[in-house]
mmCIF file of the N, C-alpha and C atoms, coordinates in Angstrom:
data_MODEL
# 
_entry.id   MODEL 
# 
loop_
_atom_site.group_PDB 
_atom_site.id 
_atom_site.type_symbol 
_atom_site.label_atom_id 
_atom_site.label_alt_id 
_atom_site.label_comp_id 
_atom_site.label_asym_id 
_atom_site.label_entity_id 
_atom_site.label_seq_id 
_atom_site.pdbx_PDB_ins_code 
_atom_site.Cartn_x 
_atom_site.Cartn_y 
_atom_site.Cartn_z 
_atom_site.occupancy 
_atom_site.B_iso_or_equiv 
_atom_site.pdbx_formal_charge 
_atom_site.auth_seq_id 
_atom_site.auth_comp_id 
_atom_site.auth_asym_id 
_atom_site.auth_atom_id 
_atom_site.pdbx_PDB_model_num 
ATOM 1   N N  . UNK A 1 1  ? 104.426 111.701 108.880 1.00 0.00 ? 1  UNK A N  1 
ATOM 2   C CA . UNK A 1 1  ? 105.647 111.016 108.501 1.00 0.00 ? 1  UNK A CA 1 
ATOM 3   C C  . UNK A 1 1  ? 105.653 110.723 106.999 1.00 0.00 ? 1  UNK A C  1 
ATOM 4   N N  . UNK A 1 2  ? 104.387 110.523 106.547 1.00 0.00 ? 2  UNK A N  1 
ATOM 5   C CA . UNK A 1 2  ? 104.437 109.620 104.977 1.00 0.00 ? 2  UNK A CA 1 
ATOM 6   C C  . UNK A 1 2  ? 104.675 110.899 104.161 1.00 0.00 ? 2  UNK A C  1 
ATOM 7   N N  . UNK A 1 3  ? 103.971 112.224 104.925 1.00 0.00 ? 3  UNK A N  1 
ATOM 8   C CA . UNK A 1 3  ? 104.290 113.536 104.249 1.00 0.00 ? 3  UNK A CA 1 
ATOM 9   C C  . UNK A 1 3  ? 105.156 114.434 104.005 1.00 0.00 ? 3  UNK A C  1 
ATOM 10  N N  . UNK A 1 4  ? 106.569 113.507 104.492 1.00 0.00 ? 4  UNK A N  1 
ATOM 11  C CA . UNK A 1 4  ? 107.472 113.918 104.764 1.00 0.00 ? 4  UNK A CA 1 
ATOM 12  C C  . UNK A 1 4  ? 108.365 113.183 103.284 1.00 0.00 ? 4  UNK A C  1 
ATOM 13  N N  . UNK A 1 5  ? 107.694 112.384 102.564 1.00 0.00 ? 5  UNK A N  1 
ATOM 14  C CA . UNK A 1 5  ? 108.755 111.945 101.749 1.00 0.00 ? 5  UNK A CA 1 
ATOM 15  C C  . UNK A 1 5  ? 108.575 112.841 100.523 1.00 0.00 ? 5  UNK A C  1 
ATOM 16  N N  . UNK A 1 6  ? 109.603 113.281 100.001 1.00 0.00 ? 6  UNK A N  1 
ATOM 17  C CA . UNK A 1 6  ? 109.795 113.774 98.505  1.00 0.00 ? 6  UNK A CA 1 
ATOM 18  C C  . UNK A 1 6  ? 108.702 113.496 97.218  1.00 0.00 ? 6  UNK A C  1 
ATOM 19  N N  . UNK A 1 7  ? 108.569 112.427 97.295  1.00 0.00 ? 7  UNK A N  1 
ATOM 20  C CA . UNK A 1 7  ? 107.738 112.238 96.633  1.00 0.00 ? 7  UNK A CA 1 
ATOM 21  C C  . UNK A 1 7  ? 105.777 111.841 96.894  1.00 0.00 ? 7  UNK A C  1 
ATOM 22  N N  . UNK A 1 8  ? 105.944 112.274 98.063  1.00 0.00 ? 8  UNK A N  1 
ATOM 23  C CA . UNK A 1 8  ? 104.436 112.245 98.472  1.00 0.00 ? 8  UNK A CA 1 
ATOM 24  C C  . UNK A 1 8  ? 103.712 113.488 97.876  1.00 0.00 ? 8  UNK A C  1 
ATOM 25  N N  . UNK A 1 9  ? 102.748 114.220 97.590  1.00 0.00 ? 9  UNK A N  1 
ATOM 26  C CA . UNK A 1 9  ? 102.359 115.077 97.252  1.00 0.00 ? 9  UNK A CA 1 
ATOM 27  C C  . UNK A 1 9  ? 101.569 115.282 98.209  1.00 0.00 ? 9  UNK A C  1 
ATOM 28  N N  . UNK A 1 10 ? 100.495 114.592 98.538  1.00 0.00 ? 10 UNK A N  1 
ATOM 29  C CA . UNK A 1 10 ? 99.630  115.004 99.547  1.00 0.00 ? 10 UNK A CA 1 
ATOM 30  C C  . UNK A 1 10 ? 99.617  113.832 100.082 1.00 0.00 ? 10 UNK A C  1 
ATOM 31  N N  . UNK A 1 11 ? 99.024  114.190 101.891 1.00 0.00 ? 11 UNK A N  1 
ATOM 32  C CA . UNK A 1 11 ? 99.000  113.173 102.538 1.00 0.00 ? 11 UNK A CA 1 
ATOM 33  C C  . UNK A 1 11 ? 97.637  113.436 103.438 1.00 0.00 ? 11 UNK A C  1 
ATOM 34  N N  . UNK A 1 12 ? 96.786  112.409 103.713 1.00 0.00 ? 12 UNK A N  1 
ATOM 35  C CA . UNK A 1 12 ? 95.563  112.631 104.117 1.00 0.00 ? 12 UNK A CA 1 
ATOM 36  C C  . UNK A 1 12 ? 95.240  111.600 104.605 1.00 0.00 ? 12 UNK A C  1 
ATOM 37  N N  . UNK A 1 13 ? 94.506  111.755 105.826 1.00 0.00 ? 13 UNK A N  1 
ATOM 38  C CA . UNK A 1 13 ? 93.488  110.660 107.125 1.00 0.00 ? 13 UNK A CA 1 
ATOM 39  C C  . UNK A 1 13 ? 92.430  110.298 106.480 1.00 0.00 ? 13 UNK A C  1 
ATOM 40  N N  . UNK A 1 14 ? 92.118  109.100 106.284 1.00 0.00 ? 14 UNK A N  1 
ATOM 41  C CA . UNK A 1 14 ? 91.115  108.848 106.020 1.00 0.00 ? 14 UNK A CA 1 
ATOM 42  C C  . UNK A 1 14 ? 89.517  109.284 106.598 1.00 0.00 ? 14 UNK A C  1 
ATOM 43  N N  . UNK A 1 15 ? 88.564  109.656 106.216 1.00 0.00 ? 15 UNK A N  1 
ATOM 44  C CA . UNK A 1 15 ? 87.698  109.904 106.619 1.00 0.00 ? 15 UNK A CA 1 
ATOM 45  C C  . UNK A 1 15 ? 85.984  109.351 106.755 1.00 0.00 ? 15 UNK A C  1 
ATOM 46  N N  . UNK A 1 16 ? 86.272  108.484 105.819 1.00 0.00 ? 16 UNK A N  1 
ATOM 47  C CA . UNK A 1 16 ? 85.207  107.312 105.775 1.00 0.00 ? 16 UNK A CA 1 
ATOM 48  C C  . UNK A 1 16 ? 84.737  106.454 106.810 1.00 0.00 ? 16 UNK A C  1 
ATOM 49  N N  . UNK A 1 17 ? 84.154  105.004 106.489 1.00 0.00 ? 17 UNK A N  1 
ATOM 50  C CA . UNK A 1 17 ? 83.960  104.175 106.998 1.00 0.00 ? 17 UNK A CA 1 
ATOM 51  C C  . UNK A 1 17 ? 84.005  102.745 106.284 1.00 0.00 ? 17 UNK A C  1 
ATOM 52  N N  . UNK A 1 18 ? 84.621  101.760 107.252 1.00 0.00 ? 18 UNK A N  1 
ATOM 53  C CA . UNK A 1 18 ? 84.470  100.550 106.105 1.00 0.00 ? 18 UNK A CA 1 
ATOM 54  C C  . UNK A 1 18 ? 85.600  100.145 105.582 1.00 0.00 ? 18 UNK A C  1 
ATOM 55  N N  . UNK A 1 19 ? 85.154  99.408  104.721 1.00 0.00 ? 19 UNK A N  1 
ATOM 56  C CA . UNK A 1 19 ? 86.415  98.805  103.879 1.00 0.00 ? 19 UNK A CA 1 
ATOM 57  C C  . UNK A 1 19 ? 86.983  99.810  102.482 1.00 0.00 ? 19 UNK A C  1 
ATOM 58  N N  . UNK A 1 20 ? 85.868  101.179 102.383 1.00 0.00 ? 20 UNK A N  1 
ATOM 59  C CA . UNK A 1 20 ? 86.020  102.726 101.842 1.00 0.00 ? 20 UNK A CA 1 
ATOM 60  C C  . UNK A 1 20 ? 86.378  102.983 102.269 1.00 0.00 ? 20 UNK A C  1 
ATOM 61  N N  . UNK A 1 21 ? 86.999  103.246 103.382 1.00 0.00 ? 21 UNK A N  1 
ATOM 62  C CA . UNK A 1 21 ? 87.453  104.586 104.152 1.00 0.00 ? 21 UNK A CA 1 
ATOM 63  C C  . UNK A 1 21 ? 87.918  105.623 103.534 1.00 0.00 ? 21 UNK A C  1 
ATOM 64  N N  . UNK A 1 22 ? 89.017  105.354 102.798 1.00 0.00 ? 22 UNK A N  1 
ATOM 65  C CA . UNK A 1 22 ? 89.859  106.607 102.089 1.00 0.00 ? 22 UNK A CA 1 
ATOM 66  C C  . UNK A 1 22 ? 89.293  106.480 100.639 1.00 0.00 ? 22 UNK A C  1 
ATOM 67  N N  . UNK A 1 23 ? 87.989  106.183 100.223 1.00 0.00 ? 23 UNK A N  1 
ATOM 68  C CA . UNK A 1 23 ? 87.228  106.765 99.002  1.00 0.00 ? 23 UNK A CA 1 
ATOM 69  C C  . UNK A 1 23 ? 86.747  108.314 99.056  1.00 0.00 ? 23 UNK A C  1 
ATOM 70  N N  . UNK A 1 24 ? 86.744  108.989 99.771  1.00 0.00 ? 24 UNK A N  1 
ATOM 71  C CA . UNK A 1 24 ? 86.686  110.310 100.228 1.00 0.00 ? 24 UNK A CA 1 
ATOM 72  C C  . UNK A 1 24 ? 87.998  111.505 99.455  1.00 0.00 ? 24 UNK A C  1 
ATOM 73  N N  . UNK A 1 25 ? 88.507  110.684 100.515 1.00 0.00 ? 25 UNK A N  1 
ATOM 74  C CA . UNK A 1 25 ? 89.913  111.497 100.381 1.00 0.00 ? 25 UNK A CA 1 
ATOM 75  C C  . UNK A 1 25 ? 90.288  111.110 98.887  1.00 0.00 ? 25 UNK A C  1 
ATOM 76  N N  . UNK A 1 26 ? 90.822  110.178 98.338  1.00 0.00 ? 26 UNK A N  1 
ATOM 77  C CA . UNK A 1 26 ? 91.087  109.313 96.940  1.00 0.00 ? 26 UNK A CA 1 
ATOM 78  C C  . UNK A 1 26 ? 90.324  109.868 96.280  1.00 0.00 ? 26 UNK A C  1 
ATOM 79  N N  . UNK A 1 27 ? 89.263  110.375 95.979  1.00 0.00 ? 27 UNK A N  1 
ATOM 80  C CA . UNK A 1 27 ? 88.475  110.926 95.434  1.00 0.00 ? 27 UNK A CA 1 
ATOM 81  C C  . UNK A 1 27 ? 88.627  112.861 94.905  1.00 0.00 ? 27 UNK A C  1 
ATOM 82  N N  . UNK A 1 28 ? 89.122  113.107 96.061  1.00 0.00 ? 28 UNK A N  1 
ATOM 83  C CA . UNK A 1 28 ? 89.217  114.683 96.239  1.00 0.00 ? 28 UNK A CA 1 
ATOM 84  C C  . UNK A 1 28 ? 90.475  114.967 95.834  1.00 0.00 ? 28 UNK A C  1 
ATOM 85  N N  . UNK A 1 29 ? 91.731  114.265 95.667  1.00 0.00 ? 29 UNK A N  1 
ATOM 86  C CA . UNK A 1 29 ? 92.554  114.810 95.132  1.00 0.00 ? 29 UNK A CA 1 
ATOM 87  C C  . UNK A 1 29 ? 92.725  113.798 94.113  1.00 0.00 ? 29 UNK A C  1 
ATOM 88  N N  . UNK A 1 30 ? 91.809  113.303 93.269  1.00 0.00 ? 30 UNK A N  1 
ATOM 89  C CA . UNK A 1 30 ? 91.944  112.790 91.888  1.00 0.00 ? 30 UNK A CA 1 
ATOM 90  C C  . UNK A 1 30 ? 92.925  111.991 91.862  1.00 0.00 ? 30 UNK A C  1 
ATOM 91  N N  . UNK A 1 31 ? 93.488  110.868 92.663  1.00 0.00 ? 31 UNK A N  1 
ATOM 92  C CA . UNK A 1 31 ? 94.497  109.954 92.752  1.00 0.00 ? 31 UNK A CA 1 
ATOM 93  C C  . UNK A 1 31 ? 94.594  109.053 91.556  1.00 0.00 ? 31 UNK A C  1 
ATOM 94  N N  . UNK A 1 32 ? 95.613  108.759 91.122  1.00 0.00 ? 32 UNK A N  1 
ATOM 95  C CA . UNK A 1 32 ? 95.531  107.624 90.198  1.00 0.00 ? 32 UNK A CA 1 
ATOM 96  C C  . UNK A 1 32 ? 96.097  106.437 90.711  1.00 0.00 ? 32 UNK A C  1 
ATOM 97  N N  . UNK A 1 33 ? 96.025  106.328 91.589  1.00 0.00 ? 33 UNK A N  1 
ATOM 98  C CA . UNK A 1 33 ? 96.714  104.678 92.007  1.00 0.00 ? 33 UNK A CA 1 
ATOM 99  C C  . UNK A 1 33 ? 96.149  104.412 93.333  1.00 0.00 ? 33 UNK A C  1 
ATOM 100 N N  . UNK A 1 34 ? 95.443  103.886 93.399  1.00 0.00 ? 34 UNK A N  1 
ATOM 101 C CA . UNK A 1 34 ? 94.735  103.036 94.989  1.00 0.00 ? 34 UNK A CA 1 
ATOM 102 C C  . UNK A 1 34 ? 95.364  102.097 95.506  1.00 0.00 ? 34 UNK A C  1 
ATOM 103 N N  . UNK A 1 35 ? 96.600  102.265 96.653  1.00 0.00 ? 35 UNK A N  1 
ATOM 104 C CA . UNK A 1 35 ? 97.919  100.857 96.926  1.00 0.00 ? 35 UNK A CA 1 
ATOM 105 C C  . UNK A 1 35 ? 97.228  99.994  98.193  1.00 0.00 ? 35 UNK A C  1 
ATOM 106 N N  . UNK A 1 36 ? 96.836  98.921  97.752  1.00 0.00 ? 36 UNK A N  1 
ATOM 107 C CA . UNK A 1 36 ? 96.923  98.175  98.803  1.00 0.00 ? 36 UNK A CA 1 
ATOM 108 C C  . UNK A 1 36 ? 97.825  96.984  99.497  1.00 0.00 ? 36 UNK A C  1 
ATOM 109 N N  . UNK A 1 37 ? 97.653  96.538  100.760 1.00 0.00 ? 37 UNK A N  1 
ATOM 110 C CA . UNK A 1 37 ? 98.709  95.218  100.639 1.00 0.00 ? 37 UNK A CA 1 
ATOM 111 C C  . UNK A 1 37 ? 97.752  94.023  100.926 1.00 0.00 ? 37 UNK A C  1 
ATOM 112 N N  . UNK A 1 38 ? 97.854  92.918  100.731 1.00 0.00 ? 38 UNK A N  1 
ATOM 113 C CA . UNK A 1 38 ? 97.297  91.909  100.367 1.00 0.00 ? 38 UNK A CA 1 
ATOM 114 C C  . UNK A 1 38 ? 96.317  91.254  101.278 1.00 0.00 ? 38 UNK A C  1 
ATOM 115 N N  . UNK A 1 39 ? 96.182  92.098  102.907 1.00 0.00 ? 39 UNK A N  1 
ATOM 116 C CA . UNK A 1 39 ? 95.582  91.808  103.666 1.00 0.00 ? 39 UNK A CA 1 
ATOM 117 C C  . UNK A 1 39 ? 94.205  93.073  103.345 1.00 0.00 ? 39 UNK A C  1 
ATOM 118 N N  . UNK A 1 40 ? 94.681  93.624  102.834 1.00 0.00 ? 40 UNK A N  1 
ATOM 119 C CA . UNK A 1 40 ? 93.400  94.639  102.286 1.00 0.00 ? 40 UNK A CA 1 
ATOM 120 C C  . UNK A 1 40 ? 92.802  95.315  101.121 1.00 0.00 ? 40 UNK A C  1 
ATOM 121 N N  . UNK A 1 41 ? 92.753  93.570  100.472 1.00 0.00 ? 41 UNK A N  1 
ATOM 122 C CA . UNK A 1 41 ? 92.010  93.372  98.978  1.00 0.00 ? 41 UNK A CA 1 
ATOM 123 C C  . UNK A 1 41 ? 90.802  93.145  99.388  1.00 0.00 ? 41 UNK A C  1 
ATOM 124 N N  . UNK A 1 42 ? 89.921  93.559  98.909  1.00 0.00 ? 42 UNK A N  1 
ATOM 125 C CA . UNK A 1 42 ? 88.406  93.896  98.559  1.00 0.00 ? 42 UNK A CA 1 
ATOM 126 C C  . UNK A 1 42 ? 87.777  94.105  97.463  1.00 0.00 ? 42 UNK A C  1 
ATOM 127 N N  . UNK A 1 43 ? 86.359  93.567  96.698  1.00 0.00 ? 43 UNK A N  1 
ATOM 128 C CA . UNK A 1 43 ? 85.954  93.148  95.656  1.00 0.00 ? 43 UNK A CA 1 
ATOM 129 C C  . UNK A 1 43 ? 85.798  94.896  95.690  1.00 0.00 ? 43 UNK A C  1 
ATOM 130 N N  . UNK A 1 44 ? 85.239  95.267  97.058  1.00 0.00 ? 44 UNK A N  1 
ATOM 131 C CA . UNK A 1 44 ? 84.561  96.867  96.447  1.00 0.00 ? 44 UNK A CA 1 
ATOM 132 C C  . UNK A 1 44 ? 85.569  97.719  96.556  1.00 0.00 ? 44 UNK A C  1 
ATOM 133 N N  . UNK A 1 45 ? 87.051  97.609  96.619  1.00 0.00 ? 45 UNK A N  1 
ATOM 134 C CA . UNK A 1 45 ? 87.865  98.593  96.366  1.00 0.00 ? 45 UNK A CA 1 
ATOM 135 C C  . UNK A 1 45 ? 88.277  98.217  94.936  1.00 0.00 ? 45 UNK A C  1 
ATOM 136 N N  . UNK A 1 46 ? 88.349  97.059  94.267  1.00 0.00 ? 46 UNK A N  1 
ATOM 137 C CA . UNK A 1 46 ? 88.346  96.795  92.829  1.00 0.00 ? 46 UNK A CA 1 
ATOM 138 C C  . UNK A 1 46 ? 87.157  97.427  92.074  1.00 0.00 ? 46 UNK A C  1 
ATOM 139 N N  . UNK A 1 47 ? 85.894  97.167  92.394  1.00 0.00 ? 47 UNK A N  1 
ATOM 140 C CA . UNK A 1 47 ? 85.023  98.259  91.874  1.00 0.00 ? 47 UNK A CA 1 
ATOM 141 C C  . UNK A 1 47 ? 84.641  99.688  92.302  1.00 0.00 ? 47 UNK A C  1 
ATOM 142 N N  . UNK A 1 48 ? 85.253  100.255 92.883  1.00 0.00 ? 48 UNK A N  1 
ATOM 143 C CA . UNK A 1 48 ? 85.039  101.435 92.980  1.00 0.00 ? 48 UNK A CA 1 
ATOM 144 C C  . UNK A 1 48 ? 86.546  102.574 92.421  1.00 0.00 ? 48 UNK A C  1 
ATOM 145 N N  . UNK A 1 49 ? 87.488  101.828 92.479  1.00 0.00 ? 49 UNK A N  1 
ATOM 146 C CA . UNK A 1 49 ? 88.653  101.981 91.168  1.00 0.00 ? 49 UNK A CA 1 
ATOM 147 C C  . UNK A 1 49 ? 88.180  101.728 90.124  1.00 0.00 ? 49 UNK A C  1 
ATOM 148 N N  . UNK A 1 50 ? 88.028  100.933 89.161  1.00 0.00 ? 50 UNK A N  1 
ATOM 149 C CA . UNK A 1 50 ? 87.188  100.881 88.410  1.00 0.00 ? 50 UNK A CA 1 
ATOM 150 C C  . UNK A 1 50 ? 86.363  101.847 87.828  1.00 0.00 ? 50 UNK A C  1 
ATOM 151 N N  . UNK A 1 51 ? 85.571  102.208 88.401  1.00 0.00 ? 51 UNK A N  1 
ATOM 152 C CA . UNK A 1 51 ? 84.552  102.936 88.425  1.00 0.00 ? 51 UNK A CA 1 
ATOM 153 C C  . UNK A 1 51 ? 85.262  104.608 88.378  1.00 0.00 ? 51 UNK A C  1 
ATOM 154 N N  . UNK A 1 52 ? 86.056  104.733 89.308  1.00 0.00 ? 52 UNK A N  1 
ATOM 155 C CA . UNK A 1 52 ? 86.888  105.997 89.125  1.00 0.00 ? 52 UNK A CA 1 
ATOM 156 C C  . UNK A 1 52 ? 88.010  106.074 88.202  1.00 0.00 ? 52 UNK A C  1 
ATOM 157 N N  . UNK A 1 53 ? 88.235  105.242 87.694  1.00 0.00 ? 53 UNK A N  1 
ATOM 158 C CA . UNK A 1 53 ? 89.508  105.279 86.408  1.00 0.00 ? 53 UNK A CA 1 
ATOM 159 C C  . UNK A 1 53 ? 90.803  105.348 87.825  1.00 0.00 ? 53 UNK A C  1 
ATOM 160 N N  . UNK A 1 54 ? 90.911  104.742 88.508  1.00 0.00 ? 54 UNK A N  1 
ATOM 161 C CA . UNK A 1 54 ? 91.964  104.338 89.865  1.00 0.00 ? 54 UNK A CA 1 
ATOM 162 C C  . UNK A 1 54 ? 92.674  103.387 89.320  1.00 0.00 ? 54 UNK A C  1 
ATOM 163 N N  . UNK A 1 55 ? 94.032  103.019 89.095  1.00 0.00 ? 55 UNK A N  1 
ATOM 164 C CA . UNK A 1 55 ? 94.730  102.148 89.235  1.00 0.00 ? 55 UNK A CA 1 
ATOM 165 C C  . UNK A 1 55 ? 94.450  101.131 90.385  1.00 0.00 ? 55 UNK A C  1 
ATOM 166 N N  . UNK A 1 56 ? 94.157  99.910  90.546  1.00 0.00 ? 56 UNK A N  1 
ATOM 167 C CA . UNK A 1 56 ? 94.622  99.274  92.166  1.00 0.00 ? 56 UNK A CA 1 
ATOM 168 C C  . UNK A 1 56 ? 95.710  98.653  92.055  1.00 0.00 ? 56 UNK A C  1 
ATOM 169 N N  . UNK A 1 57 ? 96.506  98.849  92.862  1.00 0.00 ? 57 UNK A N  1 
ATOM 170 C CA . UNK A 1 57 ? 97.198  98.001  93.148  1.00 0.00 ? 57 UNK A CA 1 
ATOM 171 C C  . UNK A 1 57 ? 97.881  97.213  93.783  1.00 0.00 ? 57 UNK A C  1 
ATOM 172 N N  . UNK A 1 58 ? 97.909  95.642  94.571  1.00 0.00 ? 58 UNK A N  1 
ATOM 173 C CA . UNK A 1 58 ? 98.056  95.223  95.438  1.00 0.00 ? 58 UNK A CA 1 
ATOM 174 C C  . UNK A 1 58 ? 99.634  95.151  95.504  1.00 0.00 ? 58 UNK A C  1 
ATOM 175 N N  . UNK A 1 59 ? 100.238 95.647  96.991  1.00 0.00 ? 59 UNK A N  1 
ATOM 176 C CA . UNK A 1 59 ? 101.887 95.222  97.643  1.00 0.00 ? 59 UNK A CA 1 
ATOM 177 C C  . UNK A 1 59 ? 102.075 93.990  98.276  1.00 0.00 ? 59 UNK A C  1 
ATOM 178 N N  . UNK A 1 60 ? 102.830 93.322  98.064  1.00 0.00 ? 60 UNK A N  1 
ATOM 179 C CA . UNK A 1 60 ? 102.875 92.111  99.417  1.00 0.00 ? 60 UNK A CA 1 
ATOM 180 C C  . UNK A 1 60 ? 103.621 92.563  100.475 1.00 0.00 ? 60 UNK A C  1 
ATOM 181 N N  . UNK A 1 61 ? 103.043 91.964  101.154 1.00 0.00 ? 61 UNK A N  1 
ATOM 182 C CA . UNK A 1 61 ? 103.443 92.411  102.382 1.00 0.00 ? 61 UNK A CA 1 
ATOM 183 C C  . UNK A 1 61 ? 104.815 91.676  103.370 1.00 0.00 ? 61 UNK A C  1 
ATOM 184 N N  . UNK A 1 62 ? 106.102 91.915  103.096 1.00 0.00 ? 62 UNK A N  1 
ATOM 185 C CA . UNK A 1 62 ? 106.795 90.881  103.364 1.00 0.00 ? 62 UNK A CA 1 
ATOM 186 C C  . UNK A 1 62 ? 107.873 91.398  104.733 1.00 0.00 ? 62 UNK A C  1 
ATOM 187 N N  . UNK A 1 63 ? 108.136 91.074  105.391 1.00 0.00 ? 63 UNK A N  1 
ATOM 188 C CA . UNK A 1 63 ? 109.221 91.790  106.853 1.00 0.00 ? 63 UNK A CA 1 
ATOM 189 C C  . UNK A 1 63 ? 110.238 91.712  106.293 1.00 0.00 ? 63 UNK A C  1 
ATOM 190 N N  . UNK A 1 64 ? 111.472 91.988  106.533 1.00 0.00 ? 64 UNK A N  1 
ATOM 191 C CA . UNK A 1 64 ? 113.020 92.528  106.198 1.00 0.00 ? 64 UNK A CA 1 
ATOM 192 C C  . UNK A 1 64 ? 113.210 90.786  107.124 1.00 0.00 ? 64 UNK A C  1 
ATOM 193 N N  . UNK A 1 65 ? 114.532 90.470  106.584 1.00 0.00 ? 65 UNK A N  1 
ATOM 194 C CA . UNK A 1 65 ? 114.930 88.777  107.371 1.00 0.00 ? 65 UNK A CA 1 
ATOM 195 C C  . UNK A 1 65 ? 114.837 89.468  108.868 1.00 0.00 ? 65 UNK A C  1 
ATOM 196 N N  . UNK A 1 66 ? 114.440 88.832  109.895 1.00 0.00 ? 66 UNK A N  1 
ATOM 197 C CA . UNK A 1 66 ? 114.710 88.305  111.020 1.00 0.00 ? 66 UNK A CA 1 
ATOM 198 C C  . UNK A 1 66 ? 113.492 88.968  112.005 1.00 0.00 ? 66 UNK A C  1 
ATOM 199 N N  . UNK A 1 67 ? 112.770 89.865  111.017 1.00 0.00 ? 67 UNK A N  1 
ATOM 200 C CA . UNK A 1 67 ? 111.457 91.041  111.840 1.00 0.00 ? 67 UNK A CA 1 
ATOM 201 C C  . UNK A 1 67 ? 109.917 90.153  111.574 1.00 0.00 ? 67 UNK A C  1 
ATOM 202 N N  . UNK A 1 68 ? 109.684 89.794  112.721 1.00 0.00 ? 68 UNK A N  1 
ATOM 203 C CA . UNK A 1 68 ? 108.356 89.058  112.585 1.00 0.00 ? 68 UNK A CA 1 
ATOM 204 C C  . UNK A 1 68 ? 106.979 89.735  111.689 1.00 0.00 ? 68 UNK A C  1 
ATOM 205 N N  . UNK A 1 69 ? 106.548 88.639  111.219 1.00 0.00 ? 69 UNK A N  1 
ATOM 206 C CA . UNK A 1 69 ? 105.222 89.362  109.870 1.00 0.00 ? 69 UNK A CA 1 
ATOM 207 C C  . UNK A 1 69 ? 104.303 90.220  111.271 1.00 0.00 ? 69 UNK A C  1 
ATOM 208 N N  . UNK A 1 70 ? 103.785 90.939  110.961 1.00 0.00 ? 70 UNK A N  1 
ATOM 209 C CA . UNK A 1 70 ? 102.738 91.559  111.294 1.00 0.00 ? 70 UNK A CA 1 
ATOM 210 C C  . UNK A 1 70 ? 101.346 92.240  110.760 1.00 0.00 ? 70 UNK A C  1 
ATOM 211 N N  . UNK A 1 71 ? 100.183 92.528  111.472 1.00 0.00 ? 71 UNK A N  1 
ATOM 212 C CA . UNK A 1 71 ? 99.130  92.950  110.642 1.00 0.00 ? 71 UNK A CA 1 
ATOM 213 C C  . UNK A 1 71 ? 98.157  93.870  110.846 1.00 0.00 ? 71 UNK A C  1 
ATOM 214 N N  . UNK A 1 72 ? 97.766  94.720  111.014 1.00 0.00 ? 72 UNK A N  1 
ATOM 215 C CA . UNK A 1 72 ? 96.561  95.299  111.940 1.00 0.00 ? 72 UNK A CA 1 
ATOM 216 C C  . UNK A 1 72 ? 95.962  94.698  112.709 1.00 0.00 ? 72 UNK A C  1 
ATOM 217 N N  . UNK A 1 73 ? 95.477  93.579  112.722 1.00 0.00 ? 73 UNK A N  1 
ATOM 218 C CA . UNK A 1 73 ? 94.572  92.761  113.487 1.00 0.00 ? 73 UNK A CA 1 
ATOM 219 C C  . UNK A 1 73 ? 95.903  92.280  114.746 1.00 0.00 ? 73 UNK A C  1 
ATOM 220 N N  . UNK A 1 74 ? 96.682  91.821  114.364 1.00 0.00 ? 74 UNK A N  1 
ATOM 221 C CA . UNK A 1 74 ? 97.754  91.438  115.586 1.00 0.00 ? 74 UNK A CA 1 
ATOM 222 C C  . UNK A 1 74 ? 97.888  92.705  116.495 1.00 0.00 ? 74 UNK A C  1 
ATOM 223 N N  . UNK A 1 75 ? 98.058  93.682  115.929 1.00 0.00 ? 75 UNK A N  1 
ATOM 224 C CA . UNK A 1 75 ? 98.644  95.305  116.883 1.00 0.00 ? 75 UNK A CA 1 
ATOM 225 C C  . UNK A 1 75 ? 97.355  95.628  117.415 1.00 0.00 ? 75 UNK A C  1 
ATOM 226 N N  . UNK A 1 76 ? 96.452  95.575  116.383 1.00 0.00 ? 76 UNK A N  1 
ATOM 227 C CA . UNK A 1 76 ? 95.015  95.827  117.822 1.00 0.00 ? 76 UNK A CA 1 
ATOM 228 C C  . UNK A 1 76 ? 95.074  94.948  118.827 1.00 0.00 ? 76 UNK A C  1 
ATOM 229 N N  . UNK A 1 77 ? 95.168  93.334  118.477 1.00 0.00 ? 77 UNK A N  1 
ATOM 230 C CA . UNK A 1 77 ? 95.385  92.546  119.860 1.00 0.00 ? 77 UNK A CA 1 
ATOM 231 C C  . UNK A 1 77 ? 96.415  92.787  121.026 1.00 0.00 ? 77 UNK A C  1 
# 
């Protein structure tokens, strides 16, 4: 689906483990921007951007009016 937008270039599964997971992939096609949203800030995704010349950058995470917040941890439950 995400590979479907115009402006995606490549789109790829993560293959890692961890709070790395997609240091693999991020890695192999030389990404410049590492997007996260605010439930998945991590000291070692700040240093390992860093370290790769990666942009990070955190999204907030906000619902459209009237659509309840949600999170990974809720949809696994």
């Amino acid at each position: 689906m995400v590979g479907g937008i115009r402006h995606v270039a490549t789109c790829l599964a993560a293959s890692g483990a961890g709070w790395l997971d997609t240091a693999p992939e991020t890695a192999s096609v030389g990404a410049d921007i590492l997007i996260v949203n605010e439930d998945g800030v991590r000291s070692e995704k700040v240093t390992w951007s860093a370290g790769h010349r990666v942009e990070y950058l955190v999204l907030t995470r906000a619902p459209r009016e009237g659509l309840q917040p949600r999170s990974s941890t809720s949809l696994r439950a």
